[in-house]
C-alpha positions as CSV (number, residue, x, y, z in Angstrom):
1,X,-5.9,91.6,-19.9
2,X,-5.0,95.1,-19.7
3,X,-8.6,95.5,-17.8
4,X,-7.9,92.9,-15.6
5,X,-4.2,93.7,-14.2
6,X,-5.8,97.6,-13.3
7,X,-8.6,96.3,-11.0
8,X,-6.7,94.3,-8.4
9,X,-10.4,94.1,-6.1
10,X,-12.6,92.6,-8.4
11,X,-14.9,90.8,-5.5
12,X,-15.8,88.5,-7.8
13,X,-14.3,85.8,-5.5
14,X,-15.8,86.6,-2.6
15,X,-18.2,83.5,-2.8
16,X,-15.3,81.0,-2.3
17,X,-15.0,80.4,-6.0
18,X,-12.2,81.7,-9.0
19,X,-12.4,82.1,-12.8
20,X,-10.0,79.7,-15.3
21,X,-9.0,80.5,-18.2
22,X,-11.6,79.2,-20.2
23,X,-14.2,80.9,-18.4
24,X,-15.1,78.8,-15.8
25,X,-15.5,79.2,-12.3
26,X,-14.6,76.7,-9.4
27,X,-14.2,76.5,-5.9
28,X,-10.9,77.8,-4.6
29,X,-10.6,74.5,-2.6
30,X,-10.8,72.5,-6.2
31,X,-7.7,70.4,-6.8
32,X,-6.8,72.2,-10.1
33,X,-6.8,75.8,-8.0
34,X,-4.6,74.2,-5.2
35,X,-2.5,72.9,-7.9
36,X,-2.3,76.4,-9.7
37,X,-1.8,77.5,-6.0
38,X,1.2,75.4,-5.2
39,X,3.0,76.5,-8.6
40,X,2.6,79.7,-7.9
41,X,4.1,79.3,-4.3
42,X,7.2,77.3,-6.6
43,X,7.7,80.3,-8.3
44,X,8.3,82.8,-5.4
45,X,10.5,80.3,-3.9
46,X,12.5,80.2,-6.4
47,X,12.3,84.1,-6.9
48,X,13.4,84.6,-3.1
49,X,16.3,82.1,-4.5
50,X,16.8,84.4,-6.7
51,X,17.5,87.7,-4.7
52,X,20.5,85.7,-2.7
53,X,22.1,87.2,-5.8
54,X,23.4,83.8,-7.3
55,X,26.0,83.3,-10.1
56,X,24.9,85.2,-13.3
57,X,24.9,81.6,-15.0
58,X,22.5,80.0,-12.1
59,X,20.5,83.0,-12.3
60,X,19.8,83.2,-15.9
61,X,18.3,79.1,-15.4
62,X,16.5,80.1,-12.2
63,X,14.9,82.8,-14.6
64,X,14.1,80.3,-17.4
65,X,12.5,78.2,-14.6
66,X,9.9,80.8,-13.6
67,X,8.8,81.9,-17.3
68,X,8.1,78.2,-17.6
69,X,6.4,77.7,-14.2
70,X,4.2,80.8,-15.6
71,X,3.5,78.7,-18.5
72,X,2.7,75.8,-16.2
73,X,0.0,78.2,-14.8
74,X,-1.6,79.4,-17.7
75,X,-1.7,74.9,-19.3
76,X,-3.3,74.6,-15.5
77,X,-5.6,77.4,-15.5
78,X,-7.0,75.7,-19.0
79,X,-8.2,72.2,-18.7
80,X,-7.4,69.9,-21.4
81,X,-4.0,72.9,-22.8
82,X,-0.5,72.2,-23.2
83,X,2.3,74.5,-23.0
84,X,5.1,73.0,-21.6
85,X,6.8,71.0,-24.4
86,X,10.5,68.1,-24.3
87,X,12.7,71.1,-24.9
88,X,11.8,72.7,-21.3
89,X,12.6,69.1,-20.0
90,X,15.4,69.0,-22.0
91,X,16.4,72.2,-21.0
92,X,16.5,71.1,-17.2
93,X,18.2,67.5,-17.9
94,X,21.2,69.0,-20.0
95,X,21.5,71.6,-16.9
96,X,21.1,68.9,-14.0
97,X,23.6,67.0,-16.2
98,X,26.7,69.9,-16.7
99,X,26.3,71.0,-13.1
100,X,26.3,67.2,-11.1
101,X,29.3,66.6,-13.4
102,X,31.3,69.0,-11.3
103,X,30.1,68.1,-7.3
104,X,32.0,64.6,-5.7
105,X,29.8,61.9,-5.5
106,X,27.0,61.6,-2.8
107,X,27.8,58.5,0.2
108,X,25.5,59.9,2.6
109,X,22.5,61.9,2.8
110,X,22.6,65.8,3.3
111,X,20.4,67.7,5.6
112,X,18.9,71.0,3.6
113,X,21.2,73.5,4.8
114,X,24.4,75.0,4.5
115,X,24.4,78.8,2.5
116,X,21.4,81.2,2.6
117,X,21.5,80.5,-1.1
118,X,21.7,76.4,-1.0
119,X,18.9,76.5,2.1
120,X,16.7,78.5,-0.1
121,X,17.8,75.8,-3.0
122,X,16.3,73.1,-1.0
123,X,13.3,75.3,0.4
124,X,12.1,75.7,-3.3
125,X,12.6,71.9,-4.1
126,X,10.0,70.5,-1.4
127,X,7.8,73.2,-2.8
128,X,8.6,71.6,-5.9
129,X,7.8,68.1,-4.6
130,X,4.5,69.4,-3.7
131,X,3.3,70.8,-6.4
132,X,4.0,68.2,-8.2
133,X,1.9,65.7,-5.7
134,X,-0.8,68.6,-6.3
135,X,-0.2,67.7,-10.0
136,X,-0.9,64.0,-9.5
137,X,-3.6,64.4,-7.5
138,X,-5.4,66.1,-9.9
139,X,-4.7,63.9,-12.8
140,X,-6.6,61.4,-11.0
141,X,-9.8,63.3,-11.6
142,X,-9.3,65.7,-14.8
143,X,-6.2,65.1,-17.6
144,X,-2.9,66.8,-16.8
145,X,-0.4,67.1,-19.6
146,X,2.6,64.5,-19.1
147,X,5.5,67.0,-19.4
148,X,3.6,68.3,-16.6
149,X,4.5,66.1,-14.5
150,X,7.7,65.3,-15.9
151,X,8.8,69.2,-15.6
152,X,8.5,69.5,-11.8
153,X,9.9,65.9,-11.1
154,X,12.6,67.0,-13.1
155,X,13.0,70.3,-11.8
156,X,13.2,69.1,-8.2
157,X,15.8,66.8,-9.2
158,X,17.5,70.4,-10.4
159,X,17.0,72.4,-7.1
160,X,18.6,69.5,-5.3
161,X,21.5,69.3,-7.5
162,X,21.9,73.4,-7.2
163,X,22.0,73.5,-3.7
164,X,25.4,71.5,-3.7
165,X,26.2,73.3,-6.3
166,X,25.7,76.9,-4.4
167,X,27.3,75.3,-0.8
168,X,30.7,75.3,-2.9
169,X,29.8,78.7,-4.7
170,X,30.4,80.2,-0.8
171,X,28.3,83.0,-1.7
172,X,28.1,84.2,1.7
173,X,31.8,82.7,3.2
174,X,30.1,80.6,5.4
175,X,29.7,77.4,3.6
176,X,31.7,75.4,1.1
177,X,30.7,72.2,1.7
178,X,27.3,70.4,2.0
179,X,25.5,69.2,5.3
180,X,25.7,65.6,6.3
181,X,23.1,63.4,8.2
182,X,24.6,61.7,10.8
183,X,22.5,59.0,10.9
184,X,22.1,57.0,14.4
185,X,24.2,54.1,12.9
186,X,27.0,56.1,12.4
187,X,26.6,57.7,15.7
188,X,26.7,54.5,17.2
189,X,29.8,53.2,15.4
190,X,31.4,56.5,16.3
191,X,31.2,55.9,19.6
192,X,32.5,52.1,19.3
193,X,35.5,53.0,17.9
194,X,36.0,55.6,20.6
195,X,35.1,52.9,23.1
196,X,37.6,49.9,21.3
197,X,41.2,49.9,23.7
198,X,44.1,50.8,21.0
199,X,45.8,47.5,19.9
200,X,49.0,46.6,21.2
């Protein structure tokens, strides 16, 4: 490995084709490289999430989160391994869990936005989503390891919760709240109560 991380121009891909970690090579256009691809995109999402400098507690998660999307790599880059085991799901459920306990309950839907911190939230977790359709794409033609799959649908779940969670962290001063759709219905019901006389 040592070899390997010193040589950063190998050229041995120039052909259109990559080496797993079992040895064998593939086209770079294969669905298990565009699945390895799409985690590693995941994982600098959530490191530019990262540098917005967020709450040493959120921060210390995020950081669990990328040693075990590394792990999700290295189970990818070997057909047929495991490495991702319950107590990483766990891990993400118990979090998901503590920090929803603490945000008002959800009656509408929020747009992804808000603080630099809580837009980058929400940036990593439809990276997340499609990684995880990479995922299940590919484990209609090769196995894929069920806590897989289960990790990334959690940890979407997580990214969404944390961007609500960093809108009231105010990180920047700008935000505090989340960012509400106003759907078309309640434009239009808006405007009919502005319309609607006063009653006498």
């Amino acid at each position: 490995m040592a070899n390997r991380l010193s040589k950063i121009t190998t050229r041995t891909g120039d052909r259109g084709e990559t080496g797993l970690g079992d040895g064998s090579r593939v086209a770079k256009s294969s669905p298990r490289v565009r699945a390895l691809g799409d985690v590693d995109e995941l994982n600098s999402a959530i490191g530019l999430l990262v540098a917005e400098q967020p709450p040493a507690e959120i921060a210390e998660t995020l950081s669990d989160i990328q040693h075990d999307l590394f792990d999700l790599g290295g189970e990818l880059s070997i057909p047929g391994h495991a490495m991702l085991g319950d107590a990483q799901i766990e891990r993400l459920e118990a979090r998901i869990e503590a920090w929803n306990a603490e945000l008002p309950p959800l009656k509408e839907f929020i747009l992804p936005g808000g603080t630099r911190a809580a837009a980058a939230a929400h940036l990593a977790r439809t990276v997340c989503r499609r990684a995880e359709r990479s995922l299940v794409a590919l484990g209609r033609a090769e196995p894929v390891g069920e806590r897989a799959r289960q990790y990334l649908n959690r940890l979407s779940d997580l990214l969404f919760v944390l961007a609500r969670v960093l809108n009231r962290a105010n990180l920047d001063g700008l935000g505090g709240d989340d960012v509400y759709w106003k759907s078309e219905r309640l434009a239009r019901d808006a405007a009919a109560d502005d319309a609607d006389p006063p009653a006498r």
